[in-house]
C-alpha positions in Angstrom: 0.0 0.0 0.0 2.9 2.0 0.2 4.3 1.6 -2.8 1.1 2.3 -4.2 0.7 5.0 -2.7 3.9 7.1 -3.1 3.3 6.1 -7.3 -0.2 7.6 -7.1 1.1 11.0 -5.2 4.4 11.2 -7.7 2.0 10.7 -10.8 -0.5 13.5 -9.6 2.9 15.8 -8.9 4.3 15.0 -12.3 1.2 15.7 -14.8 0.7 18.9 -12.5 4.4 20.1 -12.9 4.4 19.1 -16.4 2.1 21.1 -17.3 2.4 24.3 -15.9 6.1 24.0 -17.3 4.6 23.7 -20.3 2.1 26.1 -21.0 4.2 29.2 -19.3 6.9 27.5 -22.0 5.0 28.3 -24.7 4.3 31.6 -23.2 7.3 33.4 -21.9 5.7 36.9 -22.2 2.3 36.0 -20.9 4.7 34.2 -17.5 6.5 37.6 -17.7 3.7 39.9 -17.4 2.4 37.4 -14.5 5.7 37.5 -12.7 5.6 41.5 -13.2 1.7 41.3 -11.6 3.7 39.6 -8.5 6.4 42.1 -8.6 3.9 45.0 -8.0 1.0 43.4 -5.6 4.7 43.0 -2.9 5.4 46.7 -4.0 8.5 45.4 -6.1 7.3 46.5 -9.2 10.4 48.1 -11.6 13.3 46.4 -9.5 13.9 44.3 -12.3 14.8 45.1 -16.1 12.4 43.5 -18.0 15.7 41.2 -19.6 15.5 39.7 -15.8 12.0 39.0 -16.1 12.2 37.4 -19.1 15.0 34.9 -18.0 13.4 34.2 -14.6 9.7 33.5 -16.9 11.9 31.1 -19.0 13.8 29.3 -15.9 10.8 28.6 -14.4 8.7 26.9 -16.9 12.0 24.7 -17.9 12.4 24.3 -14.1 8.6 22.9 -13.2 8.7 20.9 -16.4 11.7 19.1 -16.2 11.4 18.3 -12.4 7.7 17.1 -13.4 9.6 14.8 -16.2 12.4 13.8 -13.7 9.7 12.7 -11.2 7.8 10.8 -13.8 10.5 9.0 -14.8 12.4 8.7 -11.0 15.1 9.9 -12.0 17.2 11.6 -8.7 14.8 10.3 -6.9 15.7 11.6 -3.5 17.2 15.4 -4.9 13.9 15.6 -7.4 11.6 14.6 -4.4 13.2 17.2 -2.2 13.3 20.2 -4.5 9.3 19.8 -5.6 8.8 19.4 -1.4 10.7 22.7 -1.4 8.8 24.9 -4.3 5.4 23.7 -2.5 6.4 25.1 0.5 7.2 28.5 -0.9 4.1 28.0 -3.3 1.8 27.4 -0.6 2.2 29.8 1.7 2.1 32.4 -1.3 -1.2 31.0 -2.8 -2.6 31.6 0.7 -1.6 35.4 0.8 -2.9 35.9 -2.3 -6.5 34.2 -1.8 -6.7 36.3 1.6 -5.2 39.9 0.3 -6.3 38.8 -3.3 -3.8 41.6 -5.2 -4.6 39.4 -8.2 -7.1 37.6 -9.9 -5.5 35.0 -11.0 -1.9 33.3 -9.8 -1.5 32.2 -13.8 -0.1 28.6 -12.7 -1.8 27.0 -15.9 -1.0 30.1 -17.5 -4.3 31.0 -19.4 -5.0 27.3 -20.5 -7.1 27.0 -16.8 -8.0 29.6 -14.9 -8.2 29.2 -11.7 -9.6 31.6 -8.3 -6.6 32.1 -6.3 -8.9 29.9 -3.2 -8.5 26.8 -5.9 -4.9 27.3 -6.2 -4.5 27.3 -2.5 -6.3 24.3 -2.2 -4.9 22.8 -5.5 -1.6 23.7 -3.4 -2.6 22.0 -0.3 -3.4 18.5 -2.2 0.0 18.9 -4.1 1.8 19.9 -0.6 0.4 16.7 1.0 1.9 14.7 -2.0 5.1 16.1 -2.3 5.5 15.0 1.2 4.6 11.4 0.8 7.3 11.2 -2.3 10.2 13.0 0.1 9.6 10.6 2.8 9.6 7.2 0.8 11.3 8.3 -2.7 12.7 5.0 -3.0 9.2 3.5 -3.4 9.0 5.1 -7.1 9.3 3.1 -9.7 11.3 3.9 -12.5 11.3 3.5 -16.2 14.9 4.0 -17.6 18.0 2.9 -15.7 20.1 5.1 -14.2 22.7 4.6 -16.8 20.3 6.1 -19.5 18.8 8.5 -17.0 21.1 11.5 -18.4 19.2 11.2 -22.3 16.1 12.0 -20.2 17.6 14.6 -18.4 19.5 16.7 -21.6 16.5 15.8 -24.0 14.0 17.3 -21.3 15.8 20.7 -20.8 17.0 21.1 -24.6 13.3 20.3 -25.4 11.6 23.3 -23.2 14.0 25.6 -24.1 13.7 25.1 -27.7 9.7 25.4 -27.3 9.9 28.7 -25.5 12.8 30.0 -27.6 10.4 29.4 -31.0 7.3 31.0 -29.0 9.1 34.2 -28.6 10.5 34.5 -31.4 7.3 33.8 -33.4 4.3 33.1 -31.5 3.1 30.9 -28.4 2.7 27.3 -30.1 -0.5 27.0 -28.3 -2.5 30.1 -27.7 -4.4 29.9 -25.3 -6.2 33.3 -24.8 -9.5 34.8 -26.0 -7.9 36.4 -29.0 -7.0 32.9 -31.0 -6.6 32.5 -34.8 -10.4 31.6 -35.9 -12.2 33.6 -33.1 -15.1 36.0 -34.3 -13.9 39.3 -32.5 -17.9 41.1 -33.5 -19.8 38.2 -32.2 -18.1 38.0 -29.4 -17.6 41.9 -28.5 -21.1 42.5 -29.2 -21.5 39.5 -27.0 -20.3 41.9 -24.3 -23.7 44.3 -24.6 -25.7 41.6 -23.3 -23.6 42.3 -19.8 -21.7 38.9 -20.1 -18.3 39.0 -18.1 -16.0 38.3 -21.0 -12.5 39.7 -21.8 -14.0 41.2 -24.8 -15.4 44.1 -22.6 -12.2 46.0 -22.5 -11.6 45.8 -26.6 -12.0 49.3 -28.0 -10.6 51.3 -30.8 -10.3 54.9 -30.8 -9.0 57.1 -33.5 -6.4 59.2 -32.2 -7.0 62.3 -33.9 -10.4 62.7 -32.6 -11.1 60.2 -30.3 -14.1 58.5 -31.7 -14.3 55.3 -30.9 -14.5 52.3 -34.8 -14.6 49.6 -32.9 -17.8 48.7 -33.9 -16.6 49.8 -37.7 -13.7 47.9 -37.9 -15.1 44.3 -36.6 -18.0 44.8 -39.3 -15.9 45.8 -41.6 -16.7 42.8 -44.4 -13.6 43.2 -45.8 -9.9 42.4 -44.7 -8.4 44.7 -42.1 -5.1 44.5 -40.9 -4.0 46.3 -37.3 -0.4 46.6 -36.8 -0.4 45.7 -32.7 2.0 47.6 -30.3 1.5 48.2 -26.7 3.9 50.5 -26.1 5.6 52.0 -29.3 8.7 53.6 -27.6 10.3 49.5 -26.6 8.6 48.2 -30.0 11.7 46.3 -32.0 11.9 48.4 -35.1 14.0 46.0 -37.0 11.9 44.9 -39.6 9.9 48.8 -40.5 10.2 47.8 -44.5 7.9 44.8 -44.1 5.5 46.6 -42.3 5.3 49.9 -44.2 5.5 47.3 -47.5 1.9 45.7 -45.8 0.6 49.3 -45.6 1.3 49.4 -49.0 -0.4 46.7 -49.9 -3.5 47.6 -47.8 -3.6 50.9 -49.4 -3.4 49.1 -53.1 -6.2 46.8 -52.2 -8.3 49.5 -50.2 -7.7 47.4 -47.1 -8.1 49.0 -43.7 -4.7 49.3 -41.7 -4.2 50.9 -38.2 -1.8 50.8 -35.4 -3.2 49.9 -32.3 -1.3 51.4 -29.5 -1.4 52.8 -25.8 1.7 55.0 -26.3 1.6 58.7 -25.8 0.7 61.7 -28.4 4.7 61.6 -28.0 6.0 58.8 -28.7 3.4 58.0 -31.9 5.2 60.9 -33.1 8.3 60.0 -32.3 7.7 56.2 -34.2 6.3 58.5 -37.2 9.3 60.2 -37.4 11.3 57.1 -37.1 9.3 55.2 -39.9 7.7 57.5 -41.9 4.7 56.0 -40.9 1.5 57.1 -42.4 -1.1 55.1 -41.1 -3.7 55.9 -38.6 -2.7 55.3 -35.0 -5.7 54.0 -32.9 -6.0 53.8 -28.6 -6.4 50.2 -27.6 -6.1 49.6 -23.4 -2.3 48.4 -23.2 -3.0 44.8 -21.5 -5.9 44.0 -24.0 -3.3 44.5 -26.8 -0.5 42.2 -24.9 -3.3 39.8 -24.4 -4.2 40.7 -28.2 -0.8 38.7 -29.6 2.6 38.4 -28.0 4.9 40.6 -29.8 5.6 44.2 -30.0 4.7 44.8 -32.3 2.7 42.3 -34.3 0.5 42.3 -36.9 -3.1 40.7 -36.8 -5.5 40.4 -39.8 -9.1 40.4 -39.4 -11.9 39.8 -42.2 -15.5 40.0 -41.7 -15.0 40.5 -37.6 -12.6 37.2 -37.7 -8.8 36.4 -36.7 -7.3 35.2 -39.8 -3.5 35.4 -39.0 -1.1 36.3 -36.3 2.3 37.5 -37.1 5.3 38.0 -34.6 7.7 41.2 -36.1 9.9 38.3 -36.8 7.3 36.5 -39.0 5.8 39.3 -41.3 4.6 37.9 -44.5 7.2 39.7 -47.1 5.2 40.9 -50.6 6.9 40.4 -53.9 6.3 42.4 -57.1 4.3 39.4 -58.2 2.3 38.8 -55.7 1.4 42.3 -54.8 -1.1 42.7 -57.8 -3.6 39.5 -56.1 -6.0 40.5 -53.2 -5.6 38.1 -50.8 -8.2 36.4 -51.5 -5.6 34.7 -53.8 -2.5 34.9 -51.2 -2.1 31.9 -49.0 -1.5 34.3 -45.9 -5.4 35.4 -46.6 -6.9 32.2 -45.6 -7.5 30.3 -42.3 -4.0 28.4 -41.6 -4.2 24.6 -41.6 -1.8 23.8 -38.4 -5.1 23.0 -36.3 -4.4 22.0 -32.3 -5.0 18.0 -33.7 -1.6 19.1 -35.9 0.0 20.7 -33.0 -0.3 17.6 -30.5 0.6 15.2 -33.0 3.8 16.7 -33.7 4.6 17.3 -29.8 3.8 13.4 -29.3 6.1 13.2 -32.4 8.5 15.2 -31.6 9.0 14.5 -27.3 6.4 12.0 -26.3 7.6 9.1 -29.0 11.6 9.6 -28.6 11.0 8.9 -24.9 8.3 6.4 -24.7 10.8 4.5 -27.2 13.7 5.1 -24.7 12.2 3.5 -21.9 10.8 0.5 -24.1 14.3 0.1 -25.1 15.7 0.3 -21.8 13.4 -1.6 -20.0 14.1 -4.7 -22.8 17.7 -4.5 -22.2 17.9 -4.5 -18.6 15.4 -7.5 -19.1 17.6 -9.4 -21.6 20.5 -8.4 -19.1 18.3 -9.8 -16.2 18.0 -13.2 -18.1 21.5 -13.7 -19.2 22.9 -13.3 -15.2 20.1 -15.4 -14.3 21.4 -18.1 -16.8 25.0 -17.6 -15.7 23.9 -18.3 -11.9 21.9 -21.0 -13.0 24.7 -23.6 -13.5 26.5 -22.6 -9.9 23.7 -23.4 -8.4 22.8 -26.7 -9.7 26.7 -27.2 -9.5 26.6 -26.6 -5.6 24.7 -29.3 -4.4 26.5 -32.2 -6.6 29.8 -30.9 -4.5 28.7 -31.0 -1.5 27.1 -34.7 -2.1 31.0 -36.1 -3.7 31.9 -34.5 -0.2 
């Protein structure tokens, strides 16, 4: 019962650690901005760069998911044991502050894939707490399914993995995206949703012209056509190295009598200043700054809408570049005009491809040669033994 019982409490650790790893891997900006939330409910808020922030977002999602991999596979059992033990006691004393002072809504352990109250995280935190005891005490009692001799593939294949995922989403998108502002979502049904007084994130999505404040939302999500809104937060630490693809989309846009605006938060200031910079000449709009981060994770990024509808997402590193060919079809003939195909079916397949497979093989592999190595000593000791008694009856 033991035995059993430690295996059931490392499993529950395991899946839970592997994935919240995960999902703040595929979202490095979206841990950031949580880990920034944290900085200012303790009054911290600006005592790191943002560069800090960044690094400590990534560190932490390749820490929880490869101690969640470690435990699942026993590997250090005794240090992995005693490190999760460790992070649940700082976690849970944490998730308790913040369901009594409640500085924020969420604690973003799921990242946005669940949601939870901060009461259900302390709670959650309580149940995992109680595990992570059980596996420090008896961490022996755990199974495991490579050998230690092939424990280090695991280990390197586990870490180069979750780096690699949350190097690709921040230099193109999340890999999974997980907020209310997917590819495919209808932005007008669901804004308009929002007049009906339903608590949805749409409720903060506005669009106001900045030259005279009057608000398009409304105009630009019924807008039949395609629309494409160039997305940036904050314009003055927007990366500018890529202005020719984007004033090469306005372009376009303006050729195809396409609506383009900047959505932005920045000052009167500092749109100037990016004008000056870019030569920009389309309309800057006032979007609420976290709605736009929450929007797409890059600054800035380009989103295309048609008929109220997320078509594409675009990182700055990602922009679709226009040849002198192409630039004469609408896109309704462009392949960056249409739905993409890599559905979330496409997406899991390839992870189960790409990490689940490699390692399900591993341990098949290892567990049939220390089984094959198990049978070859046995057959060695077999002949001692019958050997034995045959001496001690000559004797």
């Amino acid at each position: 019962m033991k035995k059993l019982c430690v295996n059931i409490c490392r499993f529950i650790l395991a899946v839970t650690f592997i994935l919240s790893g995960f999902v703040k891997a595929v979202d490095p900006l979206g841990t950031q901005y949580k880990i920034n939330d944290y900085l200012e409910a303790m009054h911290l808020g600006g005592l790191l760069p943002g560069w800090a922030t960044l690094a400590a977002s990534v560190f932490q999602a390749g820490l929880e998911f490869c101690l969640g991999i470690f435990l699942l596979f026993a590997i250090q059992r005794r240090l992995t044991s005693r490190l999760i033990l460790l992070i649940m006691l700082v976690m849970t004393p944490l998730t308790l502050w913040l369901a009594i002072a409640n500085p924020i809504t969420d604690c973003g352990c799921f990242g946005d894939a669940v949601v939870l109250t901060n009461w259900q995280t302390f709670w959650k935190n309580i149940v995992l707490l109680a595990c992570a005891v059980v596996v420090a005490l008896w961490p022996k009692e755990m199974f495991r399914f490579v050998s230690e001799s092939n424990q280090w593939i695991v280990i390197n294949y586990s870490a180069l993995f979750i780096l690699a995922i949350s190097a690709w989403s921040l230099y193109y998108l999340p890999t999974f995206d997980f907020r209310p502002y997917h590819v495919g979502t209808n932005l007008r049904q669901q804004w308009q949703r929002t007049m009906d007084g339903e608590d949805l994130p749409y409720a903060d999505f506005f669009i106001e012209q900045n030259s005279d404040g009057e608000d398009i939302t409304e105009a630009v999500l019924a807008d039949t056509s395609y629309v494409f809104l160039l997305v940036s937060p904050h314009l003055e630490q927007a990366d500018d190295s890529h202005l020719d693809l984007i004033n090469q989309l306005y372009e376009y846009a303006t050729d195809h009598d396409y609506a383009f605006y900047c959505l932005t938060a920045s000052t009167e200031e500092n749109i100037t200043n990016w004008r000056n910079l870019t030569g920009a000449e389309y309309p800057f709009c006032q979007t609420d700054d976290i709605t736009l981060k929450t929007i797409i994770r890059s600054n800035p990024g380009m989103v295309l809408l048609k008929d109220g509808t997320i078509i594409r997402k675009w990182s700055h590193n990602d922009l679709p570049a226009i040849d002198d060919a192409a630039a004469t079809l609408p896109l309704e003939q462009q392949p960056f005009g249409q739905l993409p195909d890599d559905s979330v079916a496409r997406k899991i397949t390839l992870l189960l491809l790409w990490f689940v497979l490699p390692l399900a093989l591993l341990s098949l592999a290892d567990r049939t040669w220390m089984w094959t190595k198990w049978l070859r000593r046995k057959s060695r000791n077999a002949p001692k033994a019958q050997a034995a008694p045959d001496t001690q009856e000559a004797h």
